[in-house]
C-alpha positions as CSV (number, residue, x, y, z in Angstrom):
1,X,-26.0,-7.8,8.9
2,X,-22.7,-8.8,10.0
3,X,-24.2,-10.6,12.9
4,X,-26.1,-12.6,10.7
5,X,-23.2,-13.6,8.5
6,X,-21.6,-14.9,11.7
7,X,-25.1,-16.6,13.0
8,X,-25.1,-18.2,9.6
9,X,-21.4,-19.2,9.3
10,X,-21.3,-20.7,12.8
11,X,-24.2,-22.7,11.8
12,X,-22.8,-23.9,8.6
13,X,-20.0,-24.6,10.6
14,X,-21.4,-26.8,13.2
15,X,-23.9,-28.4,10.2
16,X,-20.7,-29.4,8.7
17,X,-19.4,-30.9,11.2
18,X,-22.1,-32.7,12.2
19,X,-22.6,-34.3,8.7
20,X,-19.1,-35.5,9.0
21,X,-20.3,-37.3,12.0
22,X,-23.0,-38.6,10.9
23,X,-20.6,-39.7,7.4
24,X,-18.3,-41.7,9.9
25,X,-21.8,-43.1,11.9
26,X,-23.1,-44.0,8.3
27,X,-19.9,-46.3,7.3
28,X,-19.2,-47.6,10.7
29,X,-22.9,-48.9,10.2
30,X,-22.4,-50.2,6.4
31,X,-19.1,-51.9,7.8
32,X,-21.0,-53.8,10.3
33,X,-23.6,-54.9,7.9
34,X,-21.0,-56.3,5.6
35,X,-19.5,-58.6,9.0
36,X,-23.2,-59.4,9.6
37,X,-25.8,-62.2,8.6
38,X,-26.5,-61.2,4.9
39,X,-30.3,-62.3,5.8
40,X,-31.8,-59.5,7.3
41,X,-35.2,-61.1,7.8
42,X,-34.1,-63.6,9.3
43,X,-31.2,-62.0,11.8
44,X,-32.5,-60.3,14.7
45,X,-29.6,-57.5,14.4
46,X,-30.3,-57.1,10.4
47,X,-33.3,-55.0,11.1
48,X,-31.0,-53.0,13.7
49,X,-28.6,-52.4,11.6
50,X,-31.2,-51.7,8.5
51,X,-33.1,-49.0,10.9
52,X,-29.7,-47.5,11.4
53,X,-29.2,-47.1,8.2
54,X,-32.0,-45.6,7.6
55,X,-32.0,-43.3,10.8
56,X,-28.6,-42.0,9.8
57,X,-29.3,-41.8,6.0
58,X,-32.5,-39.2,7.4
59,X,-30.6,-37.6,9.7
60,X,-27.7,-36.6,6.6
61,X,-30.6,-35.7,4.6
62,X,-32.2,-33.3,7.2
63,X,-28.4,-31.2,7.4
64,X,-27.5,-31.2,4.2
65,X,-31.5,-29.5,3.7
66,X,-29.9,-27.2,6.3
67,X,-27.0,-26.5,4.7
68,X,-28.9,-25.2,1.5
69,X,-30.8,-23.1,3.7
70,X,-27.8,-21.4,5.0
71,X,-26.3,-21.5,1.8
72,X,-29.7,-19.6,0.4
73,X,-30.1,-17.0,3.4
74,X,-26.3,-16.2,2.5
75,X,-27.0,-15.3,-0.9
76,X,-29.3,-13.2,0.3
77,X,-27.4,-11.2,2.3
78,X,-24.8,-11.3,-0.6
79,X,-27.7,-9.9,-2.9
80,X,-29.3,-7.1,-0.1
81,X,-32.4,-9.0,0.2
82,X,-31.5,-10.9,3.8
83,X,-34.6,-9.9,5.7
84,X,-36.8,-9.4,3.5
85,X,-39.6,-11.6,3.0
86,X,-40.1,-13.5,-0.2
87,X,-44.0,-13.5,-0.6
88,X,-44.6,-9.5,0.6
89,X,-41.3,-7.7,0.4
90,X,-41.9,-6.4,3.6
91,X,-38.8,-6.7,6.4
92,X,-38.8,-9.7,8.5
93,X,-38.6,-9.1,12.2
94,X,-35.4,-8.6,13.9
95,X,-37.0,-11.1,16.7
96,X,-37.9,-13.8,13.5
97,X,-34.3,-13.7,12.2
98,X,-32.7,-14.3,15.4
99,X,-34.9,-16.7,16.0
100,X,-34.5,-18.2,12.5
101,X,-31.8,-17.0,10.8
102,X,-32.5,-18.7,7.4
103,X,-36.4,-17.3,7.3
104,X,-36.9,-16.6,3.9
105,X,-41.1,-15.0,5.0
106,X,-42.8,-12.5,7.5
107,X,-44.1,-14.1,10.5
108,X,-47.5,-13.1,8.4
109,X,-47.0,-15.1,5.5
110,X,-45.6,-17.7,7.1
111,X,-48.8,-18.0,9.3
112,X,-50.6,-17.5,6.3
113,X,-48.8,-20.3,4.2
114,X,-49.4,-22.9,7.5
């Protein structure tokens, strides 16, 4: 399980840092809206700069849904029940973990549940 803990970690890591990013990205593109036409309709870059918003306001979203994943599958190994799946109890395969380190089902219920 150590080898998890530092899958996990190294992918919190990089998650981290990449929200950062995306942070500086996000007010870079709030700056340039406030030096911009206040009329988005009407301005051919307010609709850039609204979809940028947007895109990088999704994109934040989608790591920091990561993060709680990696934050979850952490617990678990703190707990003892990191590869084990949540629906059947059975172990989830070495193979799935790797693969997916935050898995929280068998390949079976997950196929099941799709």
């Amino acid at each position: 399980m150590d080898t998890a803990r530092e899958l996990l970690t190294a992918q919190r890591q990089q998650a981290l840092r990449r929200l950062a990013s995306l942070t500086d990205d996000f007010d870079d593109v709030v700056a340039a809206s406030r030096d911009a036409n206040a009329d988005d309709e009407h301005d051919p870059e307010g609709a850039t700069i609204a979809f940028e918003r947007s895109q990088v306001t999704a994109l934040t979203q989608q790591i920091r849904t990561q993060l709680a994943e990696i934050d979850a599958a952490l617990g678990r190994l703190a707990a003892g029940t990191y590869g084990l799946c949540e629906r059947c109890g059975q172990p989830i395969a070495a193979a799935r973990l790797e693969a997916r380190p935050t898995a929280r089902t068998c390949i079976t219920c997950a196929s099941a549940a799709g």
